[in-house]
N, C-alpha and C positions, 0 to 999 in steps of 0.2 A: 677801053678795049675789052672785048669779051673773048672769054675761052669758045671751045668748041663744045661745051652743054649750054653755053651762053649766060654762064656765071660772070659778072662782073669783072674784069681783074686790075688794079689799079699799078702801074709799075714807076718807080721814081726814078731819073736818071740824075745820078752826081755827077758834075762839070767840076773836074778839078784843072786850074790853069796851071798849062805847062812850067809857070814858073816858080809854082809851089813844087813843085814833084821835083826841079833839080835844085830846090834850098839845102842849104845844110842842114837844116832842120829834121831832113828826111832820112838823115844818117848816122851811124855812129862809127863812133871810134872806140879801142878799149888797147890796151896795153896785154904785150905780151913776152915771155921771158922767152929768150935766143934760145937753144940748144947749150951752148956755151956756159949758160948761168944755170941753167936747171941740171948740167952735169956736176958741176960746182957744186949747188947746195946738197945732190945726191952722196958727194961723195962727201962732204962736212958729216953727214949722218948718218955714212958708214964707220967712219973714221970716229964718231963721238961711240958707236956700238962699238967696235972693235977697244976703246979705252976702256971700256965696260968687260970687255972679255968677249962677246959679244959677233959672231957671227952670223950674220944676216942678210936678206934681200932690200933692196930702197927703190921704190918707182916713184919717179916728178910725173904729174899730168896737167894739162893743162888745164884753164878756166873751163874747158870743156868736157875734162876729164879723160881727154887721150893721151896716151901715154907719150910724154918726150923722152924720159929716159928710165933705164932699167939693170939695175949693177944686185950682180950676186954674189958675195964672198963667198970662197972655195968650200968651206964646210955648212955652208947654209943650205935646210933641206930641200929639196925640190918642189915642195907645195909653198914654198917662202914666195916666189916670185908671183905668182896669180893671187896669192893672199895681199901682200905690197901693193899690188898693181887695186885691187877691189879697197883698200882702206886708202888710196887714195884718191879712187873716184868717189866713194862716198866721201869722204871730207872738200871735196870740190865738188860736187853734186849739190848735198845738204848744207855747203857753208859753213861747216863748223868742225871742231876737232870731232872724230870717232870716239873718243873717251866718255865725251858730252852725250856724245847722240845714243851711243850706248845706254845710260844713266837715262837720260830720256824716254827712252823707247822699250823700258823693260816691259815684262810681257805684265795685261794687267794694267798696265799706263794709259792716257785715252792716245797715247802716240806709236804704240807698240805696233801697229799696221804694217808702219814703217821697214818693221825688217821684212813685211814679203816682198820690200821691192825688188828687183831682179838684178842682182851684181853688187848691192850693197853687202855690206861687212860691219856690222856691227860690235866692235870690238877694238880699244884702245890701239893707237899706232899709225893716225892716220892725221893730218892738220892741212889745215887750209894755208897758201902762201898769200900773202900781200906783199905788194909794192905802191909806196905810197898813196895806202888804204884803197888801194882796190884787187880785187882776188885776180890772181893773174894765175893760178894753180894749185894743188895741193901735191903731200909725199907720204907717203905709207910705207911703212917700216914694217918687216914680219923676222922673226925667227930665234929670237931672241928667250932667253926662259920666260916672260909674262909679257902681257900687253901693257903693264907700266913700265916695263923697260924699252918697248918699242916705241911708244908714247915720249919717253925721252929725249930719246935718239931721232924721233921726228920732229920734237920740239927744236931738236939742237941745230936741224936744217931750215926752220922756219926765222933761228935766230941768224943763221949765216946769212941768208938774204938779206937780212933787215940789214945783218952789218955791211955787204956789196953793195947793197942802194945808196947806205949811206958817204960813200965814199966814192 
């Protein structure tokens, strides 16, 4: 076939049969936490802050990084909640605790880039959830005096799932 200067143009067409296109193959599946269990683990890791003394914000988001839930104890400051909510898109974002990716990504590192992504949080308090080892969400904890105490208290909701799945 030629174009309209009369350049050559060669065009391939794919024949895909219908019955590949409705396989299973062509789909997936992924696991994901109810509303019900992501308020649960939120509130495991308000409850493990407040043992600490500890008032704070906690946002669960999903594999995707949207937010399912968002709990702010009464004396937690009001920039607590968008900071929760951003450590734990970045920890379901990047897959990995915020503490880690922190440490990773100092500036100076060949990964430091990283923090100009846009809504990341680079800063202790933020974990990825699994259920039987697949990421179904992360929780980010703010407000607490440091980000290893936030880090804590996110750990401590990462451990209450594992103990709900298990049971």
């Amino acid at each position: 076939m030629k174009d309209l200067d009369g350049t050559i143009v060669i065009v391939f067409t794919l024949f895909v049969p219908i019955s590949l296109l409705a396989a299973s193959d062509s789909l997936t599946t992924f696991k994901a936490m109810k509303p019900e269990l992501a308020l649960v683990v939120a509130q495991a890791s308000m409850a493990a802050c407040r043992e600490s003394g500890h008032q704070v914000s906690v946002a669960i988001v999903d594999r995707s990084g949207i937010t399912q839930v968002m709990l702010r104890d009464q004396l937690a400051g009001p920039h607590s909640l968008e900071t929760a909510r951003r450590k734990a898109w970045t920890a379901a974002s990047f897959k990995g605790d915020t503490r880690s990716i922190a440490q990773a990504t100092r500036p100076g590192s060949g990964q430091s880039g990283a923090r100009f992504v846009t809504e990341a949080m680079m800063v202790g308090g933020g974990v990825p959830l699994y259920a039987e080892g697949v990421l179904v969400g992360a929780v980010g904890v703010s407000g607490s005096p440091s980000a290893d105490e936030d880090q804590k208290c996110a750990e401590q909701a990462a451990a209450a799932l594992e103990e709900k799945m298990l049971f």
